[in-house]
PQR file with spaces between the fields and no chain letter, atoms N, CA, C, O and H, PARSE charges and radii, in Angstrom:
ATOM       1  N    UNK     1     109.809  122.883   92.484 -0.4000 1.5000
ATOM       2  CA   UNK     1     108.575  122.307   92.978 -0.0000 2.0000
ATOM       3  C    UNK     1     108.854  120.977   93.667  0.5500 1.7000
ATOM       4  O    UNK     1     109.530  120.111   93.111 -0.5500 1.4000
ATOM       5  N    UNK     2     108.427  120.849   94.657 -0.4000 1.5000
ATOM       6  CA   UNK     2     108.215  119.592   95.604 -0.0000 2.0000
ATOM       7  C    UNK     2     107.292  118.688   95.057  0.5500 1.7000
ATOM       8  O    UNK     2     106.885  119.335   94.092 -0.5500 1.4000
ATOM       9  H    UNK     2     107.878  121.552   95.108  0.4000 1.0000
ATOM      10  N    UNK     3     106.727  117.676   95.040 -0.4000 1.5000
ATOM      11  CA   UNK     3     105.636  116.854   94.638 -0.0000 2.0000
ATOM      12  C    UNK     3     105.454  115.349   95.510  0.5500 1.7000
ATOM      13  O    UNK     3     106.256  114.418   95.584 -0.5500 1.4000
ATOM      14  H    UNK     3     107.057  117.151   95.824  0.4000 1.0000
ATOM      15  N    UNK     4     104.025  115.501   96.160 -0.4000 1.5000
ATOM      16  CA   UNK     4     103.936  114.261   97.465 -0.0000 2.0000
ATOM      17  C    UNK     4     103.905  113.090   96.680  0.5500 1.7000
ATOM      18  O    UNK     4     104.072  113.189   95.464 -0.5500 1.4000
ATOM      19  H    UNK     4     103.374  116.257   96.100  0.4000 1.0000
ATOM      20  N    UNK     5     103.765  112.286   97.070 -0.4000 1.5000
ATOM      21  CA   UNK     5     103.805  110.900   97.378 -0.0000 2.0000
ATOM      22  C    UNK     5     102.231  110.648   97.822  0.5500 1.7000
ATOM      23  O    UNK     5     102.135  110.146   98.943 -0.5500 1.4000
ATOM      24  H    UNK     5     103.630  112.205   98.058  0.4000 1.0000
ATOM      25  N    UNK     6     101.226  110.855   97.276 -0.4000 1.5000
ATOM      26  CA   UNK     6      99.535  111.169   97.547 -0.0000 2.0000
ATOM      27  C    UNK     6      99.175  109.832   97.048  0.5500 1.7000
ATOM      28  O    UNK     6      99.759  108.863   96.562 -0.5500 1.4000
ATOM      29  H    UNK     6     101.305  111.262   96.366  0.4000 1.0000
ATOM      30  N    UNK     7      97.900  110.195   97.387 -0.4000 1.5000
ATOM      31  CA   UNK     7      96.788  108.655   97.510 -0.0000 2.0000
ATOM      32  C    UNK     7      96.938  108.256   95.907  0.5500 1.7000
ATOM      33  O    UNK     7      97.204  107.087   95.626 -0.5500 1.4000
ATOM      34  H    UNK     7      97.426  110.982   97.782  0.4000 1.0000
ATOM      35  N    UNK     8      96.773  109.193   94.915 -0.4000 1.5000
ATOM      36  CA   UNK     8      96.720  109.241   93.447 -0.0000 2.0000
ATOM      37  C    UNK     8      98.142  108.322   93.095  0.5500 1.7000
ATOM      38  O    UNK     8      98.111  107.184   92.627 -0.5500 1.4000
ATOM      39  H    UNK     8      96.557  110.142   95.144  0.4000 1.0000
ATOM      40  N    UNK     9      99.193  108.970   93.382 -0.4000 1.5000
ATOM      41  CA   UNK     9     100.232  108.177   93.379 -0.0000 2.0000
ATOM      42  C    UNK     9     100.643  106.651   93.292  0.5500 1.7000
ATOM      43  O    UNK     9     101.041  105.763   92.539 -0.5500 1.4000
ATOM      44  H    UNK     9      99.218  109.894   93.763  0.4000 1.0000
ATOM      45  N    UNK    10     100.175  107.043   94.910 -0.4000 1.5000
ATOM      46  CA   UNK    10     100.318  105.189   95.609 -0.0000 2.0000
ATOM      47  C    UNK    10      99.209  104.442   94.979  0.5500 1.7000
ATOM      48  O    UNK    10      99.536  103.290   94.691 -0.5500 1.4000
ATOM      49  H    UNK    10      99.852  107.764   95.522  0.4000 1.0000
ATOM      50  N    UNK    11      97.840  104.798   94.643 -0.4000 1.5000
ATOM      51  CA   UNK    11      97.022  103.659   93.770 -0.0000 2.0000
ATOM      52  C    UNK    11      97.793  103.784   92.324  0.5500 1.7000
ATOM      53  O    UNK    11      97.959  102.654   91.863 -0.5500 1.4000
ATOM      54  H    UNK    11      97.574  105.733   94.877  0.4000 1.0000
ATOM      55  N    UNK    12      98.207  104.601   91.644 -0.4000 1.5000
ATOM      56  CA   UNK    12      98.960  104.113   90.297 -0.0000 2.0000
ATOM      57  C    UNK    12     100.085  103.632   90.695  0.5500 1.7000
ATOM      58  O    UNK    12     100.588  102.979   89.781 -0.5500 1.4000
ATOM      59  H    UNK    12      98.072  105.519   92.018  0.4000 1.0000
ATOM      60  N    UNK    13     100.919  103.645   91.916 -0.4000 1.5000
ATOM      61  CA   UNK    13     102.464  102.411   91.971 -0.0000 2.0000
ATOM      62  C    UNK    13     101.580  101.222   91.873  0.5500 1.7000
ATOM      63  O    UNK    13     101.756  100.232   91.162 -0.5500 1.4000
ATOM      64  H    UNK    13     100.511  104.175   92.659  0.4000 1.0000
ATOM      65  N    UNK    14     100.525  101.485   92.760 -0.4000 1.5000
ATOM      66  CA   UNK    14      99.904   99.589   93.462 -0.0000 2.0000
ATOM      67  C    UNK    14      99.416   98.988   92.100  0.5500 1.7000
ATOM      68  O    UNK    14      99.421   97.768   91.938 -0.5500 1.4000
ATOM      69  H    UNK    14     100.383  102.289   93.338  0.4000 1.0000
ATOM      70  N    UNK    15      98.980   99.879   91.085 -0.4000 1.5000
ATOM      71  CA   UNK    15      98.548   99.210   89.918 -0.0000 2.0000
ATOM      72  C    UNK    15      99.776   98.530   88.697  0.5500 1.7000
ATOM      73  O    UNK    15      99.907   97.503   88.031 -0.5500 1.4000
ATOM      74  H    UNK    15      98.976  100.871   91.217  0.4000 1.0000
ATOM      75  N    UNK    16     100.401   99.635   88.886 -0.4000 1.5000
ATOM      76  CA   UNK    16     101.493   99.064   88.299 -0.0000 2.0000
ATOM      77  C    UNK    16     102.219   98.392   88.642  0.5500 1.7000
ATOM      78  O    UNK    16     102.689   97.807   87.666 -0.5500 1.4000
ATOM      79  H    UNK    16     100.294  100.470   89.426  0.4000 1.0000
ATOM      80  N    UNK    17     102.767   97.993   89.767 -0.4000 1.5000
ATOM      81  CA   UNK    17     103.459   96.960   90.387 -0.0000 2.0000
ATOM      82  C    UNK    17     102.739   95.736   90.037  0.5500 1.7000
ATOM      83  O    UNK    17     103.288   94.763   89.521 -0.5500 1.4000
ATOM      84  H    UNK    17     102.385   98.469   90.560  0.4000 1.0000
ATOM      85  N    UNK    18     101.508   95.807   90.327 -0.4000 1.5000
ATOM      86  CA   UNK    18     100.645   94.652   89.835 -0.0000 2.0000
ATOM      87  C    UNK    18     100.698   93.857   88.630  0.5500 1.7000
ATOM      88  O    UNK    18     100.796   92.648   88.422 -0.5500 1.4000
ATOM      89  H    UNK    18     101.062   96.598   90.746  0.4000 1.0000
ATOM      90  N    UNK    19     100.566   95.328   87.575 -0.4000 1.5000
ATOM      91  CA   UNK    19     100.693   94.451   86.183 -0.0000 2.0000
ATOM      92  C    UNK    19     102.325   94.016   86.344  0.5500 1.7000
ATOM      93  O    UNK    19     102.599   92.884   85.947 -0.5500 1.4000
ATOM      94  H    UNK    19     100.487   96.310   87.744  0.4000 1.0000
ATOM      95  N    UNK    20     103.159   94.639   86.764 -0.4000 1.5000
ATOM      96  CA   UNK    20     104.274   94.217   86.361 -0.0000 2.0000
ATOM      97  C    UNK    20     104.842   92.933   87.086  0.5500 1.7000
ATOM      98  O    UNK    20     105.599   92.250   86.396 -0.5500 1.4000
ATOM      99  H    UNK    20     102.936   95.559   87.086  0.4000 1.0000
ATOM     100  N    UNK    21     104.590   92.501   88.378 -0.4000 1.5000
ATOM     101  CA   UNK    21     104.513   91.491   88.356 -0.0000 2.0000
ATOM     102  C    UNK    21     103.915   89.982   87.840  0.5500 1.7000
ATOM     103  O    UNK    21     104.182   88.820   88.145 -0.5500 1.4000
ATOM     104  H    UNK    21     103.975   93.056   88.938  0.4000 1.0000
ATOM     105  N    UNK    22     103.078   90.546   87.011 -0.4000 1.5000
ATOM     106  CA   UNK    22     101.937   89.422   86.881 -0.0000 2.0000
ATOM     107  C    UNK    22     102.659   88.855   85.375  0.5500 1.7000
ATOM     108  O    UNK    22     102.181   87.946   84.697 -0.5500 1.4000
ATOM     109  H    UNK    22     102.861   91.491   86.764  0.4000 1.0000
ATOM     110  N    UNK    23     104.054   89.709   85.007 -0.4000 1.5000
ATOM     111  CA   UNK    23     104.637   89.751   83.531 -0.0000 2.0000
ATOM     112  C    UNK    23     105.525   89.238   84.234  0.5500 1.7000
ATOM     113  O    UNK    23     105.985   88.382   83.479 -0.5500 1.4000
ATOM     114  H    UNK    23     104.443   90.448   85.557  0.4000 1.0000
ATOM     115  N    UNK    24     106.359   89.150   85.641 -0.4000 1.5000
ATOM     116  CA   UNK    24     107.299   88.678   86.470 -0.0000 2.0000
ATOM     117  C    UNK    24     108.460   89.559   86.395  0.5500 1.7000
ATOM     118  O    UNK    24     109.567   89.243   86.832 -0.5500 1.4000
ATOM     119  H    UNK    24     105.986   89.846   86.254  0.4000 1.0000
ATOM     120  N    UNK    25     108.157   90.790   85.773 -0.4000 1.5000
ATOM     121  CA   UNK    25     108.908   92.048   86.367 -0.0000 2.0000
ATOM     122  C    UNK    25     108.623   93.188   87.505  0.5500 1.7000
ATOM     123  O    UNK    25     107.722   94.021   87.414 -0.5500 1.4000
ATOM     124  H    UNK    25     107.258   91.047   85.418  0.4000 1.0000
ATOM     125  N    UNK    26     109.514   93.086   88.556 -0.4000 1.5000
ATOM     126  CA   UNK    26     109.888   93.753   89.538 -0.0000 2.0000
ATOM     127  C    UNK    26     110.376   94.964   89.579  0.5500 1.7000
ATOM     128  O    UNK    26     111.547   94.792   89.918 -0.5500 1.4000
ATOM     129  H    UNK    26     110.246   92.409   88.630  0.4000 1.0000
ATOM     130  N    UNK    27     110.132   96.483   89.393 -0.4000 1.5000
ATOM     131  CA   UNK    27     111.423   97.114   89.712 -0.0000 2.0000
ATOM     132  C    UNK    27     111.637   97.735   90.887  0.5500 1.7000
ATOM     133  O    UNK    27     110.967   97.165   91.748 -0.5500 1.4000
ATOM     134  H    UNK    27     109.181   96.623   89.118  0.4000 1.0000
ATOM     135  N    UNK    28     112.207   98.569   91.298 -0.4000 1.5000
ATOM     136  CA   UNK    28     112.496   98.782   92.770 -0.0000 2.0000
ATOM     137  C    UNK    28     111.775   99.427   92.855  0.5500 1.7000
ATOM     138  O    UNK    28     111.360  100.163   91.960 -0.5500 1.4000
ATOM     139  H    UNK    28     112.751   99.032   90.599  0.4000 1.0000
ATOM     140  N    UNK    29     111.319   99.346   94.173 -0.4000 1.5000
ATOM     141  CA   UNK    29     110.112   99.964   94.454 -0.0000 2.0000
ATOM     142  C    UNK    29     110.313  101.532   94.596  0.5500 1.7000
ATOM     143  O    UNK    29     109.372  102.317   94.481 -0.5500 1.4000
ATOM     144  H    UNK    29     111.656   98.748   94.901  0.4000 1.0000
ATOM     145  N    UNK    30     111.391  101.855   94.810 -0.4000 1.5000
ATOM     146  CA   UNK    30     111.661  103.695   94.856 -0.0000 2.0000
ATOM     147  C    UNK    30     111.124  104.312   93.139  0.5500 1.7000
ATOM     148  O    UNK    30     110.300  105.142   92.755 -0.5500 1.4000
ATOM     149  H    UNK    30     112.156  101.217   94.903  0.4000 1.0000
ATOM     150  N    UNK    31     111.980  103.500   92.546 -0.4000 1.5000
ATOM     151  CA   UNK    31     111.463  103.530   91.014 -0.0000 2.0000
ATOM     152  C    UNK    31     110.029  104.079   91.145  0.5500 1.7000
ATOM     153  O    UNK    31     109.586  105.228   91.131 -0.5500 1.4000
ATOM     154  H    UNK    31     112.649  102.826   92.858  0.4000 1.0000
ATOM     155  N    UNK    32     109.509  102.983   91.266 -0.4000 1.5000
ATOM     156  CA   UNK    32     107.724  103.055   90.937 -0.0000 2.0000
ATOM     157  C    UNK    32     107.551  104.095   92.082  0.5500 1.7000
ATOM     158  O    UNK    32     107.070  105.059   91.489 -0.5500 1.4000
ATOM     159  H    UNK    32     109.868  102.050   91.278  0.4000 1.0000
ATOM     160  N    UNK    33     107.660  104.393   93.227 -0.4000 1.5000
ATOM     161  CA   UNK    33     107.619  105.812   93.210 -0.0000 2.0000
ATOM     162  C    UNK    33     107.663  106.874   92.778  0.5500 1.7000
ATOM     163  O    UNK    33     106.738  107.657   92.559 -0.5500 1.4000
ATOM     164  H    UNK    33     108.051  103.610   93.709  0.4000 1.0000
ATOM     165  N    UNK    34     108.748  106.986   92.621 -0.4000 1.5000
ATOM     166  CA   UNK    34     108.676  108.052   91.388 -0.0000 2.0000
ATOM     167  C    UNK    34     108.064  108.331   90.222  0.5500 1.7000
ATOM     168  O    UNK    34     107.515  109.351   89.805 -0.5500 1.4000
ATOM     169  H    UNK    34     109.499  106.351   92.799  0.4000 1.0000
ATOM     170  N    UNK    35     108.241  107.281   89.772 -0.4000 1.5000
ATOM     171  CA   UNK    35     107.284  106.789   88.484 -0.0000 2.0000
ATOM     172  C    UNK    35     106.021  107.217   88.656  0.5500 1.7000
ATOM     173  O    UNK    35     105.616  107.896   87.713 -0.5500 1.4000
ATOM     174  H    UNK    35     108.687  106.453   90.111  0.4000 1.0000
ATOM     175  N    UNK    36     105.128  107.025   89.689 -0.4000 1.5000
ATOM     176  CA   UNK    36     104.027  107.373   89.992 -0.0000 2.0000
ATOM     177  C    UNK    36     104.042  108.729   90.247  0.5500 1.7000
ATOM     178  O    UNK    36     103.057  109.292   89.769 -0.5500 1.4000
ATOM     179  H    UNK    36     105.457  106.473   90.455  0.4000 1.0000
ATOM     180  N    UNK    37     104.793  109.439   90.818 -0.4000 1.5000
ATOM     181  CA   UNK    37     104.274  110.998   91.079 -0.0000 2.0000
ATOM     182  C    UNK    37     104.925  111.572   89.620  0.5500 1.7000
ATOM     183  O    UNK    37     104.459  112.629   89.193 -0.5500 1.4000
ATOM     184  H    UNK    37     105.594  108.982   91.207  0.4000 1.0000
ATOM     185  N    UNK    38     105.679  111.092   89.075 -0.4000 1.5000
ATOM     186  CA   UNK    38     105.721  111.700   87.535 -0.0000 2.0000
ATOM     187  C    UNK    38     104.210  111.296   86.544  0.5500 1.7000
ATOM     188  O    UNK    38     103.558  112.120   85.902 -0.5500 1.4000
ATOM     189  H    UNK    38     106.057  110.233   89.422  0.4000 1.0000
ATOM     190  N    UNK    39     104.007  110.247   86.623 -0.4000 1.5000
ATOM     191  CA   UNK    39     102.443  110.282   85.999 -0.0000 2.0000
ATOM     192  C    UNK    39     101.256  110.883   86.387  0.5500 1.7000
ATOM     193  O    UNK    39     100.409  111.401   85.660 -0.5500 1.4000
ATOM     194  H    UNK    39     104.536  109.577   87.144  0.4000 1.0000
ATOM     195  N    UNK    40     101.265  110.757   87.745 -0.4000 1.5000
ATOM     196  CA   UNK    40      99.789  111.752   87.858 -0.0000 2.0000
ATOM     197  C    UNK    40     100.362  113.024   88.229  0.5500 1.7000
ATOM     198  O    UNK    40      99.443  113.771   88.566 -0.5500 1.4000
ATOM     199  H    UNK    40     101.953  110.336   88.336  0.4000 1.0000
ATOM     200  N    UNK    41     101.416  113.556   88.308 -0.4000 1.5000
ATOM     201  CA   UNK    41     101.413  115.029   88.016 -0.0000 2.0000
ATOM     202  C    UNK    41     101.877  115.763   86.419  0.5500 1.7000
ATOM     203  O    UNK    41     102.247  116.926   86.252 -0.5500 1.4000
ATOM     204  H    UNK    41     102.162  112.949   88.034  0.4000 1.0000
ATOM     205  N    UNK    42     101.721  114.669   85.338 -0.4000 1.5000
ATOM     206  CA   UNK    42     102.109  114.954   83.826 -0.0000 2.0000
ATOM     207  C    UNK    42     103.311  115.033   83.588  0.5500 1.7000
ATOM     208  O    UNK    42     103.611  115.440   82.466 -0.5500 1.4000
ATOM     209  H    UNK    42     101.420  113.724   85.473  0.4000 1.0000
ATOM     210  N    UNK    43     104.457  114.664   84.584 -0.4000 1.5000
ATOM     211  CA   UNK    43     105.630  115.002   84.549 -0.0000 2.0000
ATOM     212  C    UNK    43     106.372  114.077   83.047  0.5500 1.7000
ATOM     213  O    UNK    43     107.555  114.154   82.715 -0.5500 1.4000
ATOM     214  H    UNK    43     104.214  114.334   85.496  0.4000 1.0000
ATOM     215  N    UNK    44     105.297  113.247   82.341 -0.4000 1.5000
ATOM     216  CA   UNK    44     106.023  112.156   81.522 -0.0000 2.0000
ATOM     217  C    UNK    44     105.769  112.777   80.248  0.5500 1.7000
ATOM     218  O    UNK    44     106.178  112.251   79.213 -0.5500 1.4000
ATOM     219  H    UNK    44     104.336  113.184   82.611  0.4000 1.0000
């Protein structure tokens, strides 16, 4: 299975990037890509 990179996605990276900066952790942003299409498709 393939899995996009969708609107669902990118608003849960943008949220999480958020909190995680606001703690003054960064991670790469490919990371939180991924990260994001593993959460909103249940992949976690």
């Amino acid at each position: 299975m393939i899995f996009s990179y969708d609107r669902e996605a990118v608003l849960w990276h943008a949220e999480e990037r958020a909190r995680l900066a606001s703690q003054g952790r960064i991670p790469p942003y490919v990371d939180g890509q991924i990260a994001a299409i593993a959460v909103v498709n249940n992949l976690t």
